[in-house]
N, CA, C and O atoms as a Maestro MAE file, in Angstrom:
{
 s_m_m2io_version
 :::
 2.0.0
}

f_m_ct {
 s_m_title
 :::
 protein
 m_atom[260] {
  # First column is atom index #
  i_m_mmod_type
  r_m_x_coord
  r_m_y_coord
  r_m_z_coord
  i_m_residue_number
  s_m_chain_name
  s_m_pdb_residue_name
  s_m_pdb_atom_name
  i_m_atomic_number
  :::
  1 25 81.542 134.991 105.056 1 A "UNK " " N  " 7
  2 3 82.276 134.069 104.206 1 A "UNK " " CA " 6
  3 2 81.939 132.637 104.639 1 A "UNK " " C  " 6
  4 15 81.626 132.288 105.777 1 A "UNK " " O  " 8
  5 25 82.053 131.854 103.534 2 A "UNK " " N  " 7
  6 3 81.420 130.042 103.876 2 A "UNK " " CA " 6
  7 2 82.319 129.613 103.732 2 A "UNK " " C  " 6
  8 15 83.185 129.965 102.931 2 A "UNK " " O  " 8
  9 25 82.345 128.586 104.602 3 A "UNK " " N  " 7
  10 3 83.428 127.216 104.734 3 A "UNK " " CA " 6
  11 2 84.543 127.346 103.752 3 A "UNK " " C  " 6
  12 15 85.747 127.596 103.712 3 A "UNK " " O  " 8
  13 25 83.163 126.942 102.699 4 A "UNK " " N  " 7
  14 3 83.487 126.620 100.687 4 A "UNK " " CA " 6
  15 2 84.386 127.394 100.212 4 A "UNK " " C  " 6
  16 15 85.090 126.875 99.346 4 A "UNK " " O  " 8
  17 25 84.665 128.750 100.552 5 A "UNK " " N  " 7
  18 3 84.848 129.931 100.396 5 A "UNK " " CA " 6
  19 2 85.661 130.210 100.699 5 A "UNK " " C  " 6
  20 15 85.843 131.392 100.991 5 A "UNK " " O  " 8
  21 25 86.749 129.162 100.820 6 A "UNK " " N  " 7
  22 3 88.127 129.413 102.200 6 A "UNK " " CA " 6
  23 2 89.447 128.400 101.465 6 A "UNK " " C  " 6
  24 15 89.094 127.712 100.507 6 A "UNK " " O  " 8
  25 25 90.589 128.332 101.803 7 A "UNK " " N  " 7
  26 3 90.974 127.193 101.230 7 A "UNK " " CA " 6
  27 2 90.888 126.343 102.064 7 A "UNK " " C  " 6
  28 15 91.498 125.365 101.631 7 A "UNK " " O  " 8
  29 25 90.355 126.074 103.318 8 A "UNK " " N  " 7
  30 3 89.981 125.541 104.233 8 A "UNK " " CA " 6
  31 2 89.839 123.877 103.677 8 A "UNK " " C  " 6
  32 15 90.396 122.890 104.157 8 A "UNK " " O  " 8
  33 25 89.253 123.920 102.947 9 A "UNK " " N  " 7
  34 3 89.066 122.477 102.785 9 A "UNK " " CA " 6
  35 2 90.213 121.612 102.197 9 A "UNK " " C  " 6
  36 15 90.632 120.501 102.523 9 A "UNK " " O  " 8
  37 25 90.585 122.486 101.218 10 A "UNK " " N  " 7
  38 3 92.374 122.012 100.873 10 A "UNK " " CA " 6
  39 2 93.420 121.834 102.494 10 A "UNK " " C  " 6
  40 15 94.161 121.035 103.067 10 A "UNK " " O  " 8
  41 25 93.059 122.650 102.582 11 A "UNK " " N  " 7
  42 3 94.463 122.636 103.544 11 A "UNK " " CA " 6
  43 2 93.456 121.228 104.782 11 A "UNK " " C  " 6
  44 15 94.169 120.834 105.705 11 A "UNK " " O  " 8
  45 25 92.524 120.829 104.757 12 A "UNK " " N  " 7
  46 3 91.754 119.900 105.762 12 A "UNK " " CA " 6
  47 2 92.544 118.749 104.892 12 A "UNK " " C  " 6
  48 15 93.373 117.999 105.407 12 A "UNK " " O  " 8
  49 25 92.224 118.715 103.679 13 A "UNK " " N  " 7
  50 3 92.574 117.241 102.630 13 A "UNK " " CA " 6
  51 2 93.868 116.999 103.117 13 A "UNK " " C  " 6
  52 15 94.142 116.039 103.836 13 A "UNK " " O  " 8
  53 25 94.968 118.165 102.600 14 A "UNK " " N  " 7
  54 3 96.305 118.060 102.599 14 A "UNK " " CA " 6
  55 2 96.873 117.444 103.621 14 A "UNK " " C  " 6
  56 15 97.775 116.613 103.517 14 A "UNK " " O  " 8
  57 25 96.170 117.977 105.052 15 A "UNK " " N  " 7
  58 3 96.674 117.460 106.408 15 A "UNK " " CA " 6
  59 2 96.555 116.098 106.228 15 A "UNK " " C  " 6
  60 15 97.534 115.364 106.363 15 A "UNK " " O  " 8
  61 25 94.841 115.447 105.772 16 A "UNK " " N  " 7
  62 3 94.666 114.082 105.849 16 A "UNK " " CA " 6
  63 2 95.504 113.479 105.134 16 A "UNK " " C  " 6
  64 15 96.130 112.591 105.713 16 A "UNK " " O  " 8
  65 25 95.805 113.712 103.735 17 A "UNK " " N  " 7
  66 3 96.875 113.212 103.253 17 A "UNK " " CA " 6
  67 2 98.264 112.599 103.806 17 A "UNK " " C  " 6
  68 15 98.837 111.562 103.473 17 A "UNK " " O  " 8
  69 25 98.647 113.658 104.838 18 A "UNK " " N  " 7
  70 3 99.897 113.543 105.123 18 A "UNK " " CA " 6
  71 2 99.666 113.125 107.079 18 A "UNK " " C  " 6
  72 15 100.515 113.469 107.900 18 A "UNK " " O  " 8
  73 25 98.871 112.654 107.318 19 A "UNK " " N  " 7
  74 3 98.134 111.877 108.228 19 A "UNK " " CA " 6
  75 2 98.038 110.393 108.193 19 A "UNK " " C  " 6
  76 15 97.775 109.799 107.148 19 A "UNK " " O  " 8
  77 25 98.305 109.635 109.616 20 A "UNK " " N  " 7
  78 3 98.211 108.325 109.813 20 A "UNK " " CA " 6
  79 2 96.255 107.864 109.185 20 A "UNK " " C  " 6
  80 15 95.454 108.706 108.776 20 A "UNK " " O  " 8
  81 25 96.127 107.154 109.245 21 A "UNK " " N  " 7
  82 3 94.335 106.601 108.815 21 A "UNK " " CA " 6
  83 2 94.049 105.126 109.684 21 A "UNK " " C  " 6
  84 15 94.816 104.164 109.625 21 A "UNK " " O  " 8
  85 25 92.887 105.160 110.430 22 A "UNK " " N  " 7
  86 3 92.894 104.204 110.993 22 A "UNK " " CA " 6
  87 2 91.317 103.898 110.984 22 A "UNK " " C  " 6
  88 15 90.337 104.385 111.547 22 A "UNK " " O  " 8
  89 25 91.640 102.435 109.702 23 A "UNK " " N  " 7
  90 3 89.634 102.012 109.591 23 A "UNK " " CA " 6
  91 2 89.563 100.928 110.758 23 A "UNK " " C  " 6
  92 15 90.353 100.107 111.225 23 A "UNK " " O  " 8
  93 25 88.407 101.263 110.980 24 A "UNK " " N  " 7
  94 3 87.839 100.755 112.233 24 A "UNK " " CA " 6
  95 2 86.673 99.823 111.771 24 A "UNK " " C  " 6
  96 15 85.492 100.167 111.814 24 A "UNK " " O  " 8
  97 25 87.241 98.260 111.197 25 A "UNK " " N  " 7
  98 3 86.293 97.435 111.060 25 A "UNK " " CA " 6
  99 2 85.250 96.844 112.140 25 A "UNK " " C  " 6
  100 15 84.220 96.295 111.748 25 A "UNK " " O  " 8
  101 25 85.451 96.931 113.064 26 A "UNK " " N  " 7
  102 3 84.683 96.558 114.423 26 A "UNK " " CA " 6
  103 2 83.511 97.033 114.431 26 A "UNK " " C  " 6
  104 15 82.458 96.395 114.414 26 A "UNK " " O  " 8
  105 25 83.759 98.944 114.475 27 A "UNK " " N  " 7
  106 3 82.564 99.698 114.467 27 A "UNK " " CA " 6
  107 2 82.528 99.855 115.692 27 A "UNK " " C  " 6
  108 15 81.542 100.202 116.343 27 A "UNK " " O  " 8
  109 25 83.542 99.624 116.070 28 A "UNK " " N  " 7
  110 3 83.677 99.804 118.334 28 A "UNK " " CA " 6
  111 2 84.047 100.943 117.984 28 A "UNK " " C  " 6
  112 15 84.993 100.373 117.442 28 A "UNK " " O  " 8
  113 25 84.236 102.064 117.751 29 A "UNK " " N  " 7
  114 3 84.127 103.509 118.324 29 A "UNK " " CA " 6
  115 2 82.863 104.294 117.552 29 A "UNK " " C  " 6
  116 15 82.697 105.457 117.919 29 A "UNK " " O  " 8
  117 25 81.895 103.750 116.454 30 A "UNK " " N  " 7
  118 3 81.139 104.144 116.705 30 A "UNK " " CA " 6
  119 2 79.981 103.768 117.644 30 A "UNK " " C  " 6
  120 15 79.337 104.582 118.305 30 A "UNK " " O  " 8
  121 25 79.794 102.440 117.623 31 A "UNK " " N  " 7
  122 3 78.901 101.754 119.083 31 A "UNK " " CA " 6
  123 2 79.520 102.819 119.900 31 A "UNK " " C  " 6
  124 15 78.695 103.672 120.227 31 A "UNK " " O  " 8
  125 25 80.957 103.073 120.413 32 A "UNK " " N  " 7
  126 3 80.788 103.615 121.898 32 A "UNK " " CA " 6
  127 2 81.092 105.073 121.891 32 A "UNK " " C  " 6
  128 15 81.656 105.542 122.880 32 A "UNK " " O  " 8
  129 25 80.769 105.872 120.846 33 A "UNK " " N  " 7
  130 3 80.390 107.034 120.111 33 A "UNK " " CA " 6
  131 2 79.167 107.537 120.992 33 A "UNK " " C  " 6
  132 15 79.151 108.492 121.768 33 A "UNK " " O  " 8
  133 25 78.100 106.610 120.661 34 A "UNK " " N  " 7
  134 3 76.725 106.408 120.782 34 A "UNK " " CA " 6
  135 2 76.377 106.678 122.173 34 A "UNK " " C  " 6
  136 15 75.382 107.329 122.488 34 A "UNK " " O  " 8
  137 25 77.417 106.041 123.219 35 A "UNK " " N  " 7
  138 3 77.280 105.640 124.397 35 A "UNK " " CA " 6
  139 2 77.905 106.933 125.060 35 A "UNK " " C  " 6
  140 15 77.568 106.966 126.244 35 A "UNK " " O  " 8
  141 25 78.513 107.756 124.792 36 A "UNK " " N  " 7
  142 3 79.031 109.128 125.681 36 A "UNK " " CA " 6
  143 2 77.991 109.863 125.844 36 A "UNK " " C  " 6
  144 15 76.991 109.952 125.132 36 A "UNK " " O  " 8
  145 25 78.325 110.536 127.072 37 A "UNK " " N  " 7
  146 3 76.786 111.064 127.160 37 A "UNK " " CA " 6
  147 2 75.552 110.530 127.985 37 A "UNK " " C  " 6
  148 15 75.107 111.307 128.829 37 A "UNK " " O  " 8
  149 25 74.989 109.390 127.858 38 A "UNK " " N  " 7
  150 3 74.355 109.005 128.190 38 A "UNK " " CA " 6
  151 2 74.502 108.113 129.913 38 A "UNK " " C  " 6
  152 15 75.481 107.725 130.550 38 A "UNK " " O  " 8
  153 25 73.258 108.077 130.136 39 A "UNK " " N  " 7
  154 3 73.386 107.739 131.816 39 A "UNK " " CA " 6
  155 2 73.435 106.157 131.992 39 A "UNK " " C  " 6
  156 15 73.571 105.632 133.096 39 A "UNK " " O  " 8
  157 25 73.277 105.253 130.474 40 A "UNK " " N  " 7
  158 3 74.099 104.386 130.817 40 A "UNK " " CA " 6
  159 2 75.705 104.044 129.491 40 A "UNK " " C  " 6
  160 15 75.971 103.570 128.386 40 A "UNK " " O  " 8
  161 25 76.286 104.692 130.644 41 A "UNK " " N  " 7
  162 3 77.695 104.529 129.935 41 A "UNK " " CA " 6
  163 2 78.491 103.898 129.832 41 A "UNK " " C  " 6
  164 15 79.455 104.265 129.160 41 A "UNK " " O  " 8
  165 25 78.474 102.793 130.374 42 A "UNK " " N  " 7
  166 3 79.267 101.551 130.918 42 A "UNK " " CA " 6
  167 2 79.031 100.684 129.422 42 A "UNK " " C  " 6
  168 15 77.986 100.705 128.771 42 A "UNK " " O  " 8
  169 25 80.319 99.904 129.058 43 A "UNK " " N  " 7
  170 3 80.419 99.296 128.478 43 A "UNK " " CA " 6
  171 2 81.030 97.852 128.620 43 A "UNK " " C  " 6
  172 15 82.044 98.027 129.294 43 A "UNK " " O  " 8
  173 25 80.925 96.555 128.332 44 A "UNK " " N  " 7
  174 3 80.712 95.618 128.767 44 A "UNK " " CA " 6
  175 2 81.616 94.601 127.140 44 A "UNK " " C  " 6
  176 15 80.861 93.797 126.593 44 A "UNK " " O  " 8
  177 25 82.758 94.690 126.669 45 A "UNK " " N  " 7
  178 3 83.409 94.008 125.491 45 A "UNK " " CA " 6
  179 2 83.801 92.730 125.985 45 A "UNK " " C  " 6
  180 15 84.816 92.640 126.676 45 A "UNK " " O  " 8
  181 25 83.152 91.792 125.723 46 A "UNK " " N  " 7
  182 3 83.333 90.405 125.856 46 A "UNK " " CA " 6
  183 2 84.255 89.836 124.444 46 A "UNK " " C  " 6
  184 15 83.714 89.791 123.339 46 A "UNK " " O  " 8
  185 25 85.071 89.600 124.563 47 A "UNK " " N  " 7
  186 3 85.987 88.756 123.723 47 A "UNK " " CA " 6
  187 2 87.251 87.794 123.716 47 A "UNK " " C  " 6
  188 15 88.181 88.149 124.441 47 A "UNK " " O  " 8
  189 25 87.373 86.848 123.130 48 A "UNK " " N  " 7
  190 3 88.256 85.957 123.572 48 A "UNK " " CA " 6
  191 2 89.865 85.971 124.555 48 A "UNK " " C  " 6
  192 15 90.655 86.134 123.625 48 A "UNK " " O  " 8
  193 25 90.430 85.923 125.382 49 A "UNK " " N  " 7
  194 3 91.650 85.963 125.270 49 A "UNK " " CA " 6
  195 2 92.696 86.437 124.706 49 A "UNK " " C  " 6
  196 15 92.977 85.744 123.728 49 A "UNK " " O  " 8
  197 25 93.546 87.456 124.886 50 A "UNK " " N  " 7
  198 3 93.941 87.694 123.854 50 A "UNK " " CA " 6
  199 2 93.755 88.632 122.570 50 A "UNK " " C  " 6
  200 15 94.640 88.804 121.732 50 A "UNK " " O  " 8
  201 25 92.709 89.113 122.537 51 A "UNK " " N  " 7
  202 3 91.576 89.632 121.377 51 A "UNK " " CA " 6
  203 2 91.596 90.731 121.140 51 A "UNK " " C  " 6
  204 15 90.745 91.182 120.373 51 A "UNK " " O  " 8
  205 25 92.514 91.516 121.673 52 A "UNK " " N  " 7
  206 3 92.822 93.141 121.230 52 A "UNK " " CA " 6
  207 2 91.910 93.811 123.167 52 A "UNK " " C  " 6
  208 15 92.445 94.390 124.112 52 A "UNK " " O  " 8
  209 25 91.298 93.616 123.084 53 A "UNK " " N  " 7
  210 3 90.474 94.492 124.183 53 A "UNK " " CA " 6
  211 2 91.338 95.739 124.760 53 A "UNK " " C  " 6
  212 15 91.169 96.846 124.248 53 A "UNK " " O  " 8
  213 25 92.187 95.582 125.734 54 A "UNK " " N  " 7
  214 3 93.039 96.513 125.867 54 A "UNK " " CA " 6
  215 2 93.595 97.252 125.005 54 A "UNK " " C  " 6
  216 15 94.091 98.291 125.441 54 A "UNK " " O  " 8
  217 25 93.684 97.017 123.747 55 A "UNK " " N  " 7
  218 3 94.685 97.922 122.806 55 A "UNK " " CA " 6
  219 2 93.246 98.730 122.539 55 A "UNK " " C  " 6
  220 15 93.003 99.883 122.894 55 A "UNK " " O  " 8
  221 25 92.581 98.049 122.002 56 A "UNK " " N  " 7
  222 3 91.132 98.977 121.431 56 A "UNK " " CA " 6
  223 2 90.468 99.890 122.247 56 A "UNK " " C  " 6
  224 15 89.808 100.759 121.678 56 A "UNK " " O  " 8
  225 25 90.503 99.874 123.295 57 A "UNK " " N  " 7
  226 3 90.357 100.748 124.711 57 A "UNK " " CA " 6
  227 2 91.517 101.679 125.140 57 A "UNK " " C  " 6
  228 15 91.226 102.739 125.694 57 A "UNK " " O  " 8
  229 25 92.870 101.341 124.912 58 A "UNK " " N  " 7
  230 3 93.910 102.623 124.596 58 A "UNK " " CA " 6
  231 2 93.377 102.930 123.374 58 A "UNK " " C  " 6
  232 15 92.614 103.895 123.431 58 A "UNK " " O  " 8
  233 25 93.477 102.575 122.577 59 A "UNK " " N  " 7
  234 3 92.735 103.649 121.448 59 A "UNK " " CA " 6
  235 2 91.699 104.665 121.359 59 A "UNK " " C  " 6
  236 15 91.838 105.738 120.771 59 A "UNK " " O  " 8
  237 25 90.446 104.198 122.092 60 A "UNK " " N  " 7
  238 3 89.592 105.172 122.041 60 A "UNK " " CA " 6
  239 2 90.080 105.626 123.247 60 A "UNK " " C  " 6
  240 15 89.242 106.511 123.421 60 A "UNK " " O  " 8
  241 25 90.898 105.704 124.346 61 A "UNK " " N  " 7
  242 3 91.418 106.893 125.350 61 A "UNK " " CA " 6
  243 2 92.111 107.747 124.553 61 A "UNK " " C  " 6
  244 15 92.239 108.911 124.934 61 A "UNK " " O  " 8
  245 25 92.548 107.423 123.599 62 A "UNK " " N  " 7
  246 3 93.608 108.632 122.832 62 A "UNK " " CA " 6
  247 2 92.401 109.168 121.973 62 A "UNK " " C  " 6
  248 15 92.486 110.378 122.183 62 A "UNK " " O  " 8
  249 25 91.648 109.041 121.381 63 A "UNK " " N  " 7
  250 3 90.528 109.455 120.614 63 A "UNK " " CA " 6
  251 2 89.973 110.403 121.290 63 A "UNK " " C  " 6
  252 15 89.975 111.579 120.927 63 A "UNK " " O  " 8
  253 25 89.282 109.837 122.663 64 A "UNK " " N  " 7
  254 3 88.185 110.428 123.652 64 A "UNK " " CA " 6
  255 2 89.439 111.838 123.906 64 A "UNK " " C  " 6
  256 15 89.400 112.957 123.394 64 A "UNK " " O  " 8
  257 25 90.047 111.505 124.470 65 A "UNK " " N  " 7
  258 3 91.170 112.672 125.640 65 A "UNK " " CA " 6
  259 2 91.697 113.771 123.932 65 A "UNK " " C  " 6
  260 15 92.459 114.733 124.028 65 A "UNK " " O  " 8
  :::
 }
 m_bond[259] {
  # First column is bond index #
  i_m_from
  i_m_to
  i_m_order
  :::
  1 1 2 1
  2 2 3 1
  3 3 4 2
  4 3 5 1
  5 5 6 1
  6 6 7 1
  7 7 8 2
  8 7 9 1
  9 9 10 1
  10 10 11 1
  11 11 12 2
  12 11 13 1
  13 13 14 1
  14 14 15 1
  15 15 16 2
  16 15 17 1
  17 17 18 1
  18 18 19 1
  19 19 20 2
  20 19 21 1
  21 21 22 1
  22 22 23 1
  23 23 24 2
  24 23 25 1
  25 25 26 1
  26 26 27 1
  27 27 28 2
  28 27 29 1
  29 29 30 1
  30 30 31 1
  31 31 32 2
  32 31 33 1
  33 33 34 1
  34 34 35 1
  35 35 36 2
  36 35 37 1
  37 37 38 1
  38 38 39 1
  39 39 40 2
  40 39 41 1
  41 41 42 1
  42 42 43 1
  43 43 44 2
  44 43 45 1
  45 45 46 1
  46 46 47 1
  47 47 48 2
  48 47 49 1
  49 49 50 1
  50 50 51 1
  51 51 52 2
  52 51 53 1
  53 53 54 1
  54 54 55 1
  55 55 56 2
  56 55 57 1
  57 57 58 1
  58 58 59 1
  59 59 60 2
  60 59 61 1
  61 61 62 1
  62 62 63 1
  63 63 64 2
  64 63 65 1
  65 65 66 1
  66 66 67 1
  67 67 68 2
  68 67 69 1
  69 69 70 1
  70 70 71 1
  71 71 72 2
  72 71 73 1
  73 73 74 1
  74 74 75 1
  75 75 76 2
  76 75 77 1
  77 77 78 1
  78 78 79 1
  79 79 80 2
  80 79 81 1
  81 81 82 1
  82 82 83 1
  83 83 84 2
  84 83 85 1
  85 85 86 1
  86 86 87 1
  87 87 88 2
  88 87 89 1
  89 89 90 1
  90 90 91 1
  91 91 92 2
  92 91 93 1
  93 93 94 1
  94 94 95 1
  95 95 96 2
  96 95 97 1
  97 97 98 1
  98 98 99 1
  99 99 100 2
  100 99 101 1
  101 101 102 1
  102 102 103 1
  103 103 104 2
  104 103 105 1
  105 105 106 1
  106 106 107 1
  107 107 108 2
  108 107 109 1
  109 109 110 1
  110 110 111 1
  111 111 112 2
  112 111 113 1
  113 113 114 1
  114 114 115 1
  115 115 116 2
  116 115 117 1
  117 117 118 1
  118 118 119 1
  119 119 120 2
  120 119 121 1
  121 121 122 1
  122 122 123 1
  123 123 124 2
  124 123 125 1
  125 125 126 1
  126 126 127 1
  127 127 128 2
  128 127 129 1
  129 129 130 1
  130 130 131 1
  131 131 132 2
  132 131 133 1
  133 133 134 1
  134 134 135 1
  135 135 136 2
  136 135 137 1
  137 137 138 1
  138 138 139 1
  139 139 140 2
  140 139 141 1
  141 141 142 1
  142 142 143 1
  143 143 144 2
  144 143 145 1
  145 145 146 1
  146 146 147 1
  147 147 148 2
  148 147 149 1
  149 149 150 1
  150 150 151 1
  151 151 152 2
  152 151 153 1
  153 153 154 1
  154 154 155 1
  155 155 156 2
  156 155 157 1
  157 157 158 1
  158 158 159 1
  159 159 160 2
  160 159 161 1
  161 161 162 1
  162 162 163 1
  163 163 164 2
  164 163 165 1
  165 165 166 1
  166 166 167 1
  167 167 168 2
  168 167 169 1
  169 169 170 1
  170 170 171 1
  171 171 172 2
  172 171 173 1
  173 173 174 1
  174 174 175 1
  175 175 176 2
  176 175 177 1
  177 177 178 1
  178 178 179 1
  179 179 180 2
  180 179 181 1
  181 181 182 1
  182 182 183 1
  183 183 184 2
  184 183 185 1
  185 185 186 1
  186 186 187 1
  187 187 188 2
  188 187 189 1
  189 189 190 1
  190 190 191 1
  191 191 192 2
  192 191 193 1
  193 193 194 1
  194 194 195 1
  195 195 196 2
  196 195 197 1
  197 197 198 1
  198 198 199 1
  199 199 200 2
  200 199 201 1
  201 201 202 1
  202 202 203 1
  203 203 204 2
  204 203 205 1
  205 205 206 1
  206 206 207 1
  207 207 208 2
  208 207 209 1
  209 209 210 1
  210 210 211 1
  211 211 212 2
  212 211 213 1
  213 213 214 1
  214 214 215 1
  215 215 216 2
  216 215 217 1
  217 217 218 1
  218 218 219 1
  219 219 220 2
  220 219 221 1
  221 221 222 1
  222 222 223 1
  223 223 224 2
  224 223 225 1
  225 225 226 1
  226 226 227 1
  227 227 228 2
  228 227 229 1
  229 229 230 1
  230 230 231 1
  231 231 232 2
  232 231 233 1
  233 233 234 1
  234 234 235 1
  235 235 236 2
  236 235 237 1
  237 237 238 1
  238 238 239 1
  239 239 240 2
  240 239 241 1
  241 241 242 1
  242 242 243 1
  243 243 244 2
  244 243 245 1
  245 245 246 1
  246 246 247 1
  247 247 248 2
  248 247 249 1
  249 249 250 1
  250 250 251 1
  251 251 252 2
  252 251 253 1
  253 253 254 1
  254 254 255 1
  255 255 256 2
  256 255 257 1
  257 257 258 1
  258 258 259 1
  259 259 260 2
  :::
 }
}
């Protein structure tokens, strides 16, 4: 039996539906998407004062974990 073939995909929608959504204009979790894995993993976010850094870094810990 396929995926297609399931109500699987309904019941995937429905959840999203009734799910928080969080767009990620930055594109900082896919840049550091990119970066897991690899032997250089270190990441280096330079930004002003103030500028989210810490919140955006609890974020992708709740993502990553």
């Amino acid at each position: 039996m396929y995926y297609l073939d399931t109500d699987m995909p309904k019941i995937n929608f429905e959840k999203m539906l009734n799910d928080e959504i969080y767009v990620d204009k930055s594109m900082l979790i896919e840049k550091t998407n990119r970066m897991i894995g690899r032997r250089s993993c270190y990441v280096c976010i330079t930004r002003p004062r103030r500028f989210g850094k810490t919140s955006n870094m609890s974020m992708l810990g709740l993502i990553i974990h």
